[in-house]
NUGULUM-767454 format. One record per residue (C-alpha): x, y, z; residue number from 1; residue in three letters. Coordinates in Angstrom, 3 decimals, always signed. Layout:
N
site u X | v Y | w Z | resi NUM | resn Ala
...
END
This chain:
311
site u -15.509 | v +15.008 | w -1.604 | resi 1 | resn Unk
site u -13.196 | v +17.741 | w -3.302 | resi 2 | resn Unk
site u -9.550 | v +16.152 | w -3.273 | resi 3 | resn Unk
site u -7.309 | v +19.174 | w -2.786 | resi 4 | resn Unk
site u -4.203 | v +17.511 | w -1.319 | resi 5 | resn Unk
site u -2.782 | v +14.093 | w -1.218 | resi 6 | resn Unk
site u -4.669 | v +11.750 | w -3.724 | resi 7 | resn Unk
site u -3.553 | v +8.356 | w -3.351 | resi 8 | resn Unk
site u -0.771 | v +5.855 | w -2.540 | resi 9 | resn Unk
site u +0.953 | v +6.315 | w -6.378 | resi 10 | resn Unk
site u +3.934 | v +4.124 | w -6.098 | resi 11 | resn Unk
site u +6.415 | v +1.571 | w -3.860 | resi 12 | resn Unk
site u +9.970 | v +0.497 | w -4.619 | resi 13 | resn Unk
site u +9.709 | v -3.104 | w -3.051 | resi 14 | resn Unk
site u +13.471 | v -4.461 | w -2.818 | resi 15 | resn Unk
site u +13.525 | v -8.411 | w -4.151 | resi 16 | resn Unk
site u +16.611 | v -10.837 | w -3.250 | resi 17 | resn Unk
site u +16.283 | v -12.059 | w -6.624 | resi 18 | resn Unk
site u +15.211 | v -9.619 | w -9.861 | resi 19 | resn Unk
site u +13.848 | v -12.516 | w -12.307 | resi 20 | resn Unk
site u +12.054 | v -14.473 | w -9.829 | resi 21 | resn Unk
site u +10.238 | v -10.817 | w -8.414 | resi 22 | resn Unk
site u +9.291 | v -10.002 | w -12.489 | resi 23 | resn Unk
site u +8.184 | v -13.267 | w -12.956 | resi 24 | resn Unk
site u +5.847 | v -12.949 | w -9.282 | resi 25 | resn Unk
site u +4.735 | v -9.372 | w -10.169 | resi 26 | resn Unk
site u +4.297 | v -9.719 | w -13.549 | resi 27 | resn Unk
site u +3.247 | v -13.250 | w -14.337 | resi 28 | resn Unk
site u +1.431 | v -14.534 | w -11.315 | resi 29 | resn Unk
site u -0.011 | v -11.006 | w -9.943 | resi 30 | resn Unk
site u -0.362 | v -10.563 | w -13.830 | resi 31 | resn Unk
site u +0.845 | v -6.759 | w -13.669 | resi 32 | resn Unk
site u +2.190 | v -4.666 | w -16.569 | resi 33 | resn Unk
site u +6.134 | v -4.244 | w -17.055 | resi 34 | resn Unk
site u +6.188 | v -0.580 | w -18.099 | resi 35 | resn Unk
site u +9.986 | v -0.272 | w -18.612 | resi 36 | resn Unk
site u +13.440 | v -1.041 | w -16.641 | resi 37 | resn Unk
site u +16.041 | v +1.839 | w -16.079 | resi 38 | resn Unk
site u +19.812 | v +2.554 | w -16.071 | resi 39 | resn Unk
site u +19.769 | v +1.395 | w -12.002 | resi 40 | resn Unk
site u +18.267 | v -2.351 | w -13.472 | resi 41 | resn Unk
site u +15.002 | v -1.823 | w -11.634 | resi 42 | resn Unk
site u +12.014 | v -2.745 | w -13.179 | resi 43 | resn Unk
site u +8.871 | v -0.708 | w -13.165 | resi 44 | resn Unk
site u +5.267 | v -2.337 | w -13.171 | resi 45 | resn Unk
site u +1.341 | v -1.119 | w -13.024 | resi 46 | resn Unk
site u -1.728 | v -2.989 | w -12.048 | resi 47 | resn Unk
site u -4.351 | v -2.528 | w -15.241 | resi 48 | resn Unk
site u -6.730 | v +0.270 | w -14.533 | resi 49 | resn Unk
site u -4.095 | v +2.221 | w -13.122 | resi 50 | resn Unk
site u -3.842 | v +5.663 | w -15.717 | resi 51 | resn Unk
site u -0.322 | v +6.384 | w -14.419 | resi 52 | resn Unk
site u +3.315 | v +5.127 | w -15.717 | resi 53 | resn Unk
site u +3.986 | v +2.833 | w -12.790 | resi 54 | resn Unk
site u +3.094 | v +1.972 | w -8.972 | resi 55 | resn Unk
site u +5.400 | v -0.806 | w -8.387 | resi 56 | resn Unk
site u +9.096 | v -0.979 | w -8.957 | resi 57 | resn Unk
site u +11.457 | v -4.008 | w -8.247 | resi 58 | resn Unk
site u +15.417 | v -3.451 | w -7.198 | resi 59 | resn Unk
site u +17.119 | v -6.294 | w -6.594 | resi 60 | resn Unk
site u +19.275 | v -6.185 | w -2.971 | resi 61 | resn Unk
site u +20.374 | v -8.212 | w -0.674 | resi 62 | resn Unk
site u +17.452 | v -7.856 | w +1.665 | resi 63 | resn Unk
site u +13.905 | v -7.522 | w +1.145 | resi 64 | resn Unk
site u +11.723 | v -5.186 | w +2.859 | resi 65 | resn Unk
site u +10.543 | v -1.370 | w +1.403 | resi 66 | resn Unk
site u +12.567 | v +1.215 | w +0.657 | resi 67 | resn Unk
site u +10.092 | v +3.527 | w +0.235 | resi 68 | resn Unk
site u +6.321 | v +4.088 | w -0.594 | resi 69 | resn Unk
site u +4.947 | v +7.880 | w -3.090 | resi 70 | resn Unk
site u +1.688 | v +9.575 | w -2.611 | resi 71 | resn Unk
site u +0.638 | v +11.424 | w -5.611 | resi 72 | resn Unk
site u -0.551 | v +15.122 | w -4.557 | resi 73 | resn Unk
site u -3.057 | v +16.884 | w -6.704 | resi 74 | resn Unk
site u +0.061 | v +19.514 | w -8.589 | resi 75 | resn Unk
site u +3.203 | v +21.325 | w -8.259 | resi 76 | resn Unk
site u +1.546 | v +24.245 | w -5.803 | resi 77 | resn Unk
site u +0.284 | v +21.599 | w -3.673 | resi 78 | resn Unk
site u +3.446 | v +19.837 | w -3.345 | resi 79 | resn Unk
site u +5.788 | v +23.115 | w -2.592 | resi 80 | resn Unk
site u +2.894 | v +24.119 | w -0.013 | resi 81 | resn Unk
site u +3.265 | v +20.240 | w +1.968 | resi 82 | resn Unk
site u +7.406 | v +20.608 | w +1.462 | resi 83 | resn Unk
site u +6.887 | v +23.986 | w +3.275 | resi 84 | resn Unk
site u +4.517 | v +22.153 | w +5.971 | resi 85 | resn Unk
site u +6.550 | v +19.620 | w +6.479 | resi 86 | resn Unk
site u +9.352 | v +21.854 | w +7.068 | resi 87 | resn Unk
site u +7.673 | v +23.685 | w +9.359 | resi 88 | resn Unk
site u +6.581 | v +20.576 | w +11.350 | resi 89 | resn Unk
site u +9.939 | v +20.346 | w +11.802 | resi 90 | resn Unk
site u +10.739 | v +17.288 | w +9.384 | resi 91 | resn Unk
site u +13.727 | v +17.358 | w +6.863 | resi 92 | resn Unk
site u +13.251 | v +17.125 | w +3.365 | resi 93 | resn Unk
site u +14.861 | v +15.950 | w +0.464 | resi 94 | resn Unk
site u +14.545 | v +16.818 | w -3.186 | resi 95 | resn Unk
site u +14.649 | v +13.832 | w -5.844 | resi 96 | resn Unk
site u +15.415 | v +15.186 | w -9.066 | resi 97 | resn Unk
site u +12.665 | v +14.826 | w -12.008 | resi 98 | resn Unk
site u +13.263 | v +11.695 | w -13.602 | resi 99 | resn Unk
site u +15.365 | v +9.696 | w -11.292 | resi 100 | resn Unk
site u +12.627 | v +7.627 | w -11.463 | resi 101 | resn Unk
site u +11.302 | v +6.667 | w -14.949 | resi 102 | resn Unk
site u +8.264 | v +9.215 | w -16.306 | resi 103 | resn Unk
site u +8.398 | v +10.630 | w -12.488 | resi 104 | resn Unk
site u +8.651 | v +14.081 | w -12.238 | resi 105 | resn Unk
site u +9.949 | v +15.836 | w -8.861 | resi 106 | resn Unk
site u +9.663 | v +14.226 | w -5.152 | resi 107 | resn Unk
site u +9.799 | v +15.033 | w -1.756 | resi 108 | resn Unk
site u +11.194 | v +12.503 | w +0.455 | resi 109 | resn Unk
site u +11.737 | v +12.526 | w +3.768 | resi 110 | resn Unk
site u +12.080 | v +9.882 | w +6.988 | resi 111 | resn Unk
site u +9.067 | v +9.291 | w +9.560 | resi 112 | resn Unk
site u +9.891 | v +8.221 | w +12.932 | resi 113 | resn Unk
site u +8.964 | v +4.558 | w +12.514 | resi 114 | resn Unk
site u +11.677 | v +4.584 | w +10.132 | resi 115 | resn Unk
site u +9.915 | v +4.699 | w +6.990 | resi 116 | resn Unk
site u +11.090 | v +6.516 | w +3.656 | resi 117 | resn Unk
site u +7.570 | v +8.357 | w +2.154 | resi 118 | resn Unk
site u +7.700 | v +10.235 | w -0.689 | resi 119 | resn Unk
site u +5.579 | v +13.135 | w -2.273 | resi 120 | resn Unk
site u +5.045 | v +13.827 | w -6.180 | resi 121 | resn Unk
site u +2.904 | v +15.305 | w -8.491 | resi 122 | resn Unk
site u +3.892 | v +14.262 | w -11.487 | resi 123 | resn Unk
site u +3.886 | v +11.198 | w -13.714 | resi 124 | resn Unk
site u +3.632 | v +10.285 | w -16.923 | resi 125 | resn Unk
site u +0.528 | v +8.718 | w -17.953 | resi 126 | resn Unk
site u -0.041 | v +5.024 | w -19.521 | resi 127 | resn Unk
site u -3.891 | v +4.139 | w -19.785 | resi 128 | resn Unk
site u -5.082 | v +0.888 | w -18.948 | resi 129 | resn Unk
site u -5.950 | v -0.215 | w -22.342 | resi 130 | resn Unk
site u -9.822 | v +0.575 | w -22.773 | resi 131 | resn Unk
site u -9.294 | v +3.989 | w -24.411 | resi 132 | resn Unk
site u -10.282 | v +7.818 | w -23.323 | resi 133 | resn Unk
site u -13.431 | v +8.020 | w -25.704 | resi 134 | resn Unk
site u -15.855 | v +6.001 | w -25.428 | resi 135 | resn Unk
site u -14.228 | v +3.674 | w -23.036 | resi 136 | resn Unk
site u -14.390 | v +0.268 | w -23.253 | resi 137 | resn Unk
site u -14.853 | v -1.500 | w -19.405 | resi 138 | resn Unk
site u -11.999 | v -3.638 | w -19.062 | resi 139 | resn Unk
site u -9.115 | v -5.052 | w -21.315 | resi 140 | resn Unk
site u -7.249 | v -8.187 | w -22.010 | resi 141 | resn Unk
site u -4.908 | v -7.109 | w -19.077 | resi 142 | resn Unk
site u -7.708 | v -7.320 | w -16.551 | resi 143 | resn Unk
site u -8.206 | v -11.148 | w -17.362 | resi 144 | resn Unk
site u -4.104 | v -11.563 | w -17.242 | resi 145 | resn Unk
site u -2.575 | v -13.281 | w -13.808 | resi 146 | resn Unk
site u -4.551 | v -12.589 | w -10.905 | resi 147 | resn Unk
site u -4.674 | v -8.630 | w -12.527 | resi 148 | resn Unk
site u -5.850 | v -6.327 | w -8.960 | resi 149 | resn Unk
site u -6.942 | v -2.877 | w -10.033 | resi 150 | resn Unk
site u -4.878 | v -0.975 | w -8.229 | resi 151 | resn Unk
site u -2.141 | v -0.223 | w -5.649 | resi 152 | resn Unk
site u -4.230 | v -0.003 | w -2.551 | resi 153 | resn Unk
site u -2.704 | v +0.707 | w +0.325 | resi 154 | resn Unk
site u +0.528 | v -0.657 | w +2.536 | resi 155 | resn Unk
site u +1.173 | v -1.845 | w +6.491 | resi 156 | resn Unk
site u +4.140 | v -0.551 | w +7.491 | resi 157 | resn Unk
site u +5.782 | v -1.769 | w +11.148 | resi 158 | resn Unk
site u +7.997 | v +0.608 | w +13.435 | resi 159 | resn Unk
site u +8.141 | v +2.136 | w +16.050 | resi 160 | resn Unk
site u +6.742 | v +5.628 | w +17.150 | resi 161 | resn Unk
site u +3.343 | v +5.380 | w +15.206 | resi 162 | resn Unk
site u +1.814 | v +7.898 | w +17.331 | resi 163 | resn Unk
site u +4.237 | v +10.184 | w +16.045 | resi 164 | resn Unk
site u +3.723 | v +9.374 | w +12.639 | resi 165 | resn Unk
site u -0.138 | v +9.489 | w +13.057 | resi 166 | resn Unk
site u +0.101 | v +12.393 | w +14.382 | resi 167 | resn Unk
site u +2.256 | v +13.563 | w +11.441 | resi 168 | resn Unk
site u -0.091 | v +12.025 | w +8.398 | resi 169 | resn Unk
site u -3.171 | v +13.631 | w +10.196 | resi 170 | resn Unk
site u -1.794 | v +17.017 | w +11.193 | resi 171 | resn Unk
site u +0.826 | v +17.958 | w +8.167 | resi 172 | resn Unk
site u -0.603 | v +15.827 | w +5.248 | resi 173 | resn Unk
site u -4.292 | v +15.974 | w +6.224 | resi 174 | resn Unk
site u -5.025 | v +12.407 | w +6.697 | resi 175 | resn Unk
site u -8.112 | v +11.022 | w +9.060 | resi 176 | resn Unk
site u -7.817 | v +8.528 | w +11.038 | resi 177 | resn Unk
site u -10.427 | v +5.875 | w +10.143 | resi 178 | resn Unk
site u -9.724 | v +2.816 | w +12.417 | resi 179 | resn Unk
site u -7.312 | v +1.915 | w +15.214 | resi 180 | resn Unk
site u -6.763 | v -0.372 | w +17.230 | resi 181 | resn Unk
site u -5.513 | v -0.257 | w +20.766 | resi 182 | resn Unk
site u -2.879 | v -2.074 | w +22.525 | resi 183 | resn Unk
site u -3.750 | v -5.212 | w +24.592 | resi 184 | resn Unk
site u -3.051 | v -2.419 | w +27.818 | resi 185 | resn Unk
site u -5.529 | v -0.121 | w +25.955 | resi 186 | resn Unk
site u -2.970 | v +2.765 | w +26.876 | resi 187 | resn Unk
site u -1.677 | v +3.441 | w +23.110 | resi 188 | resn Unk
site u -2.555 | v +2.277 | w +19.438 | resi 189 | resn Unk
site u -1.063 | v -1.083 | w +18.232 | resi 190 | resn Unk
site u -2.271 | v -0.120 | w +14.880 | resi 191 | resn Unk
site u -3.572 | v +2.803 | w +12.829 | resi 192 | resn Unk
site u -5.373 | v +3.263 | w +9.557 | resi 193 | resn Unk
site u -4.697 | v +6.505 | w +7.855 | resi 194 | resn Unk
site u -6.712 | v +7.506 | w +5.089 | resi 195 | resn Unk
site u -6.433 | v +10.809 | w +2.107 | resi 196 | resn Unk
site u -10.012 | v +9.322 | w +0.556 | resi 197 | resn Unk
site u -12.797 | v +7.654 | w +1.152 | resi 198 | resn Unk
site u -11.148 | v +4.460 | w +1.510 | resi 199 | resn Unk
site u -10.970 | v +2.291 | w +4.174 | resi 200 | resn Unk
site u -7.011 | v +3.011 | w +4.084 | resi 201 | resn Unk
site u -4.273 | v +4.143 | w +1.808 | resi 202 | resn Unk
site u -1.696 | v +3.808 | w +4.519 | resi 203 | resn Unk
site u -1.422 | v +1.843 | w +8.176 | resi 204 | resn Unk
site u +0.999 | v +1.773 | w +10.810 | resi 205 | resn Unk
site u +1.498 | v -0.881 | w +12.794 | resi 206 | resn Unk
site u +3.534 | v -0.437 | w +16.724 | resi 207 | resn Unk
site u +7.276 | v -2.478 | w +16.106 | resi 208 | resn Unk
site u +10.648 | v -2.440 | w +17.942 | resi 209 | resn Unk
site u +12.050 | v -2.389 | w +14.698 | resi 210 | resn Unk
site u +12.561 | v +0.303 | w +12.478 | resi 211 | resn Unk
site u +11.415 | v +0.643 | w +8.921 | resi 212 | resn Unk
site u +9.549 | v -2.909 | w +8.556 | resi 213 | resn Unk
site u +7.047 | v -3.895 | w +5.836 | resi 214 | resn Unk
site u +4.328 | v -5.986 | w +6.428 | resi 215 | resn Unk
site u +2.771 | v -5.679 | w +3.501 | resi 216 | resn Unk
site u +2.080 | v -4.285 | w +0.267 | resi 217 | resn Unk
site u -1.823 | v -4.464 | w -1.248 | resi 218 | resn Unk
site u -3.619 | v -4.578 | w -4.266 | resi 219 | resn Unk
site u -7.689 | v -3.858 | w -4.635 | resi 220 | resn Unk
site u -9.711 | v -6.998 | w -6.235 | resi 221 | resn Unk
site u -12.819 | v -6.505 | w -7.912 | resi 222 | resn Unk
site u -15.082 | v -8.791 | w -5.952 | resi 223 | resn Unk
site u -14.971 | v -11.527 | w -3.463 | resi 224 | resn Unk
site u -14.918 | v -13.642 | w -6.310 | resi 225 | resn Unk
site u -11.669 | v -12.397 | w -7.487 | resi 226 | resn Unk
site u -9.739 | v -12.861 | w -4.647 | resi 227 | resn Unk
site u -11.000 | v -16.133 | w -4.317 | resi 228 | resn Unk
site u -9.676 | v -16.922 | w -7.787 | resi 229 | resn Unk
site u -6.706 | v -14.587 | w -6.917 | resi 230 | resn Unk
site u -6.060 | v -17.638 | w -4.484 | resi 231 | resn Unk
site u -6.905 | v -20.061 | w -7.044 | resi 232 | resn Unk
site u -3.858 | v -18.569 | w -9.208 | resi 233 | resn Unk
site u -2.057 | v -18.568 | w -6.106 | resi 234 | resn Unk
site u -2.112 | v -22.281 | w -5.795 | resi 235 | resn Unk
site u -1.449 | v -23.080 | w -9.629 | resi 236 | resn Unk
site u +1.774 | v -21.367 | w -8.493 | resi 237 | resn Unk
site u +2.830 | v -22.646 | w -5.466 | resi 238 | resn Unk
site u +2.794 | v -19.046 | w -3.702 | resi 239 | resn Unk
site u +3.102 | v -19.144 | w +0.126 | resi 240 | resn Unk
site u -0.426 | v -18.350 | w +1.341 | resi 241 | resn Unk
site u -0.001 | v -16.448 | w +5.104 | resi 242 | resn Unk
site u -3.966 | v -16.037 | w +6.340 | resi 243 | resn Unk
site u -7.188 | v -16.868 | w +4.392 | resi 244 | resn Unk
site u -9.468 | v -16.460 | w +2.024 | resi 245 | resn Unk
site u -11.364 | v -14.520 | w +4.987 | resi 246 | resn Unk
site u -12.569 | v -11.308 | w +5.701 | resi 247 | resn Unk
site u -11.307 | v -8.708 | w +8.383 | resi 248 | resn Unk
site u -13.642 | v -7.361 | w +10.623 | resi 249 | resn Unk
site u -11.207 | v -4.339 | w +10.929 | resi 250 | resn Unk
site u -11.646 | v -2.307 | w +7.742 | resi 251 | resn Unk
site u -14.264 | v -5.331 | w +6.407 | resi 252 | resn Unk
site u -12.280 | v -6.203 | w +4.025 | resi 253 | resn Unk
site u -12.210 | v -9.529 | w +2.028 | resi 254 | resn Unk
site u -8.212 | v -10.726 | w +2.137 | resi 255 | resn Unk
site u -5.520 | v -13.223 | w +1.283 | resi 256 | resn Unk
site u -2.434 | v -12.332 | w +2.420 | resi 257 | resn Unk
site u +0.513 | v -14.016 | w +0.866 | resi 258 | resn Unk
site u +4.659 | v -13.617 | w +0.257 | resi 259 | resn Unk
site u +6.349 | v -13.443 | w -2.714 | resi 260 | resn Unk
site u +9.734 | v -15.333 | w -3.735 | resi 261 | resn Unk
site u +11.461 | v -12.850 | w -1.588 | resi 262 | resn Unk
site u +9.433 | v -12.942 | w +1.856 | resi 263 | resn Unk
site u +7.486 | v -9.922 | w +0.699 | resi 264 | resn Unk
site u +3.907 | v -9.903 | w +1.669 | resi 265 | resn Unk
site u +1.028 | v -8.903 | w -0.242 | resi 266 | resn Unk
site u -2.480 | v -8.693 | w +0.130 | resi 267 | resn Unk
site u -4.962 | v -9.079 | w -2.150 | resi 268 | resn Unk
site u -8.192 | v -6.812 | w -1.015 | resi 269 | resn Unk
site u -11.438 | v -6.257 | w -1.658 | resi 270 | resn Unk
site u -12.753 | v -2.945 | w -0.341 | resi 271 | resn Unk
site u -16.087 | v -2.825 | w +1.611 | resi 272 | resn Unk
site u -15.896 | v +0.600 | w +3.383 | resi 273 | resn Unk
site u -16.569 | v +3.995 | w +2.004 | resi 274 | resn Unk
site u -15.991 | v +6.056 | w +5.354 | resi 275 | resn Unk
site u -16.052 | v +10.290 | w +5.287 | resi 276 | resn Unk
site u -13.842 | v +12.641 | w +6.860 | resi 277 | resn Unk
site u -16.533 | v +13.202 | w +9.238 | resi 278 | resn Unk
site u -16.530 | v +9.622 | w +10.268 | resi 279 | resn Unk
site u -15.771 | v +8.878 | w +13.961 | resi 280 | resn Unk
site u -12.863 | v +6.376 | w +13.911 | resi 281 | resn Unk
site u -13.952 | v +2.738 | w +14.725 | resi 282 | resn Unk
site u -11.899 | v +1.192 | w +17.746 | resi 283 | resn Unk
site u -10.724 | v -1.933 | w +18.305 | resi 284 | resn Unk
site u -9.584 | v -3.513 | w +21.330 | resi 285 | resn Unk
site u -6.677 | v -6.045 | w +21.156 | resi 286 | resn Unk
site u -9.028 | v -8.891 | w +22.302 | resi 287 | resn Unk
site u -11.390 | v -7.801 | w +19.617 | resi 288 | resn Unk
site u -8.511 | v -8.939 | w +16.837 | resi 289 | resn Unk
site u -9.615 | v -12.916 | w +18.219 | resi 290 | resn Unk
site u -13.015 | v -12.700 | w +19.840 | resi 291 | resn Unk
site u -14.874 | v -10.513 | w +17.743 | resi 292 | resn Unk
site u -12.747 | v -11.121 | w +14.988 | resi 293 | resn Unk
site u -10.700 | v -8.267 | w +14.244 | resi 294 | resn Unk
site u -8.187 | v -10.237 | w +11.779 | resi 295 | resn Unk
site u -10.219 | v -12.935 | w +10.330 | resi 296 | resn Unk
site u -13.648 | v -13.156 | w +10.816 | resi 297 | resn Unk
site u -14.434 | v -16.290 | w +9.478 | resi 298 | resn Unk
site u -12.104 | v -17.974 | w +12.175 | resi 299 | resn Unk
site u -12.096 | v -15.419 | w +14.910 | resi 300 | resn Unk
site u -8.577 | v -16.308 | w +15.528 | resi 301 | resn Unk
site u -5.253 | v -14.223 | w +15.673 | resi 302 | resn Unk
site u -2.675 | v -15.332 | w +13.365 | resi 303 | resn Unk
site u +0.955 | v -15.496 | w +14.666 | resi 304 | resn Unk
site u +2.513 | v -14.369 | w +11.640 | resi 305 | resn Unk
site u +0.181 | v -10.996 | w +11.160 | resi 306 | resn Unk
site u +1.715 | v -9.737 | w +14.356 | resi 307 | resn Unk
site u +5.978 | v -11.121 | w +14.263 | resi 308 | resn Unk
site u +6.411 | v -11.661 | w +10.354 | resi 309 | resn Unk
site u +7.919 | v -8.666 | w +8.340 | resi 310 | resn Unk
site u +10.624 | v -7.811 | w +5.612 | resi 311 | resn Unk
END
């Protein structure tokens, strides 16, 4: 499939209650790179086979939660063209200067109406992962470091107003919609899974009363095997497991989901769907997340927390 548009979720600035203990999560246990700290005090971070300069970044606040999650769009033309889009959509925009954030050129950030801050970029400065651009070796020391994901996969984000925003991400930014599922009335989605690839997601939105909620944050495994030793790690450590190891039947992928020192969630996935643009979306129903398990296969059994725990 020719990528033309937006390429991928590139980068989120996850706000930690306490900076050390959040570099010492991210970088220690998750076993991610620390690419450089700025002039603000955040810290920026990438997982190991990601090329570009950083995809996580840590500022310290007195609440945890997102402030906002970057898509990386194929170049400069193609960002102008979704600015003008956007504009005509009828959603304000806001210029970040080049450089605000460290080896980040230009974004465009503007507000959905579930409350969440997205951002649009096309430029970054490149890092490699460590195996070289000529004759490549397949992995490095920093893919046996920590639990060490491959990339920044995707986020959940909670509000309210997803159709709005679906609506938005399919229409304006050319998303498809891949999966939903439905509310237990059937009337409306609870949930939606928005993806710019072939990928099972690279964005989700889940129905909220509150405004501007993460739920979680994800990084791609290599295997089933991984994320079971990613939970291995995560016991060493004494990390707050939420739900598994088990696999979703939504999106089939394999999963622990688990918080960091601040109440963050994050996943650690393993992908196991390759769906086209030309894909119908699967539906689920809101029974199906217990019966036919929806959220956890293994246990077929809806998990409290998934639907009332956020940052």
């Amino acid at each position: 499939m020719a990528m033309t548009g937006v390429l991928r979720p590139g980068h989120v600035q996850i706000r930690v209650l306490d900076l050390d203990e959040g570099v010492r999560h991210y970088r220690d246990v998750m076993g991610l790179e620390e690419t450089g700290r700025d002039e603000q005090g955040r810290v920026y971070l990438k997982c190991w086979d990601e090329i570009d300069h950083a995809s996580v970044v840590l500022r310290q606040a007195d609440r945890a939660g997102l402030d906002f999650i970057g898509f990386k769009v194929l170049n400069v033309k193609t960002l102008n063209q979704l600015e003008a889009d956007l504009k005509e959509y009828g959603v304000k925009t806001e210029r970040i200067p080049a450089r605000e954030m460290l080896e980040t050129g230009e974004r465009v950030r503007f507000v959905v109406a579930s409350g969440h801050t997205i951002e649009l970029y096309a430029e970054k400065a490149p890092f490699g992962n460590g195996c070289g651009p000529v004759n490549p070796a397949p992995w490095s020391a920093q893919s046996e470091r920590g639990i060490a994901p491959r990339r920044l996969d995707h986020a959940l984000l909670y509000g309210p107003n997803i159709e709005e925003v679906r609506k938005l991400f399919v229409d304006v930014l050319g998303f498809t919609m891949v999966e939903h599922i439905l509310t237990p009335d059937g009337s409306a989605n609870q949930v939606v899974f928005l993806s710019c690839s072939i990928k099972s997601h690279d964005i989700a939105f889940g129905e909220f009363p509150e405004p501007g909620k993460l739920h979680h944050c994800s990084f791609l495994m290599d295997s089933w095997d991984h994320v079971l030793r990613a939970g291995d790690i995560m016991s060493m450590h004494k990390v707050p497991v939420d739900i598994g190891p088990t696999r979703h039947g939504v999106t089939r992928g394999c999963t622990i989901y688990a918080f960091d020192p601040s109440g963050n969630r994050f996943e650690t996935f393993k992908e196991d769907r390759t769906p086209y643009p030309d894909h119908a979306p699967l539906t689920w129903t809101f029974d199906g997340l217990v019966g036919e398990g929806g959220l956890d296969y293994v246990q077929r059994k809806l998990h409290e927390t998934f639907l009332t725990v956020v940052s």
